[in-house]
Steps between C-alpha positions, in 0.01 A plus 500: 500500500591111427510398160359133581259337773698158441866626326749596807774373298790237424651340786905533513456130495420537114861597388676239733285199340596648189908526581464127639282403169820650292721289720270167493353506160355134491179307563613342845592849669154686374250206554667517900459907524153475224307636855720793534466575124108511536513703834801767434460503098134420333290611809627836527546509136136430443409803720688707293387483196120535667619810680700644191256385214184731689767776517613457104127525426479823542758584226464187289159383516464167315827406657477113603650395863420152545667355794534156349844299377524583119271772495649809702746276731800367276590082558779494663583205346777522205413404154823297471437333127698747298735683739865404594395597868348184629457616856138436545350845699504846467685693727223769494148591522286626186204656516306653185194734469422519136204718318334452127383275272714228450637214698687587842872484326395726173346780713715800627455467902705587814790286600609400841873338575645426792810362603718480787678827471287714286128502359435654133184642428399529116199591254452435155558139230785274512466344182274627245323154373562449120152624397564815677810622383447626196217724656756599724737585228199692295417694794871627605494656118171616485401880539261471829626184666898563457490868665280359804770205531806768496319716771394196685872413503686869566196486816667236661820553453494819653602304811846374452423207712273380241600243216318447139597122385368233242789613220598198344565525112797618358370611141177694435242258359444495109252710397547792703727815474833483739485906481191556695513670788325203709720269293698356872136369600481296210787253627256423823397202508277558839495849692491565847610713793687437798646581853772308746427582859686368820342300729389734751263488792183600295488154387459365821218758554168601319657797378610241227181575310532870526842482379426281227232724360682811528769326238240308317299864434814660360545231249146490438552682117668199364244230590237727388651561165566111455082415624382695243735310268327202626174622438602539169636200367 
């Protein structure tokens, strides 16, 4: 059974315009290859997230998968204004499907990444926003929401090739005891889940959206836990 009527995946052509894009990061080189970026990159990226948003439906079903730049696509253009990196482009594709309340950046979703040697799949927050945190912090401590974030976790990282990241802080926060048993969570300062794959030939195939799933359902835990954190706040 396909997974997609229009999805048949990403042409090999979409890592070499990205190894020549790391080797020609300027204006003049992409505005001469900007047709090749539409046809090899956004085309087939657009079918994507059409094909895997109906699938991620099923298991997340407010999830948002809107095909558009700045919504589910990522700009590929570099926000240059505050980084010593001055290159203007990305040398990857983004792609974001994110579920809850809140705006598309402040919801836990599910996280596409790929490069020229690898793609990363990964569910959950990358940055708690400032209102949010201390909600966070409330709910790793308290007596319902902190055991259902520690089982969420141990879930996942059943599979070794599994990663849990957003630490950040070296010193638990005021306020709260450095003794508790969920006191590591407290140093987050977003939480999410993760997985490095190879680039192998399901990417090139529609097989991309079965594989992505099958990841995307064992981390599912985590991005629950975090949505009804949302819900909450």
């Amino acid at each position: 059974m396909t997974s997609s009527l229009t999805f048949s995946g990403f042409p090999k052509q979409s890592l070499t315009f990205f190894r020549n894009l790391t080797q020609n990061n300027n204006k003049m080189w992409f505005d001469q290859n900007k047709e090749n970026y539409e046809q090899q990159i956004l085309v087939p990226a657009r079918d994507f997230i059409v094909a895997l948003g109906a699938r991620l439906k099923k298991i997340a079903p407010g999830v948002q998968a809107d095909p558009r730049v700045n919504k589910s696509l990522f700009r590929l253009n570099r926000d240059i204004r505050f980084s010593p990196d001055k290159t203007p482009y990305k040398t990857h594709l983004g792609i974001w499907f994110w579920e809850g309340p809140r705006p598309r950046m402040e919801c836990s979703g599910f996280y596409f990444h790929l490069e020229t040697q690898r793609f990363m799949l990964g569910v959950g927050l990358y940055a708690f926003p400032k209102d949010m945190l201390d909600s966070y912090r409330q709910s790793v401590v308290h007596p319902l929401y902190g055991p259902a974030l520690i089982k969420a976790v141990a879930a996942i990282k059943r599979n070794k090739d599994y990663s849990i990241g957003g630490q950040h802080y070296k010193k638990i926060p005021p306020g709260f005891d450095p003794t508790h048993k969920n006191a590591e969570f407290l140093l987050y300062a977003g939480l999410y889940a993760g997985v490095e794959l190879p680039v192998s030939e399901e990417l090139f195939s529609e097989g991309l959206v079965d594989l992505c799933i099958d990841h995307y359902k064992r981390m599912l835990p985590l991005h629950l836990w975090l949505l009804d954190l949302t819900k909450r706040v």
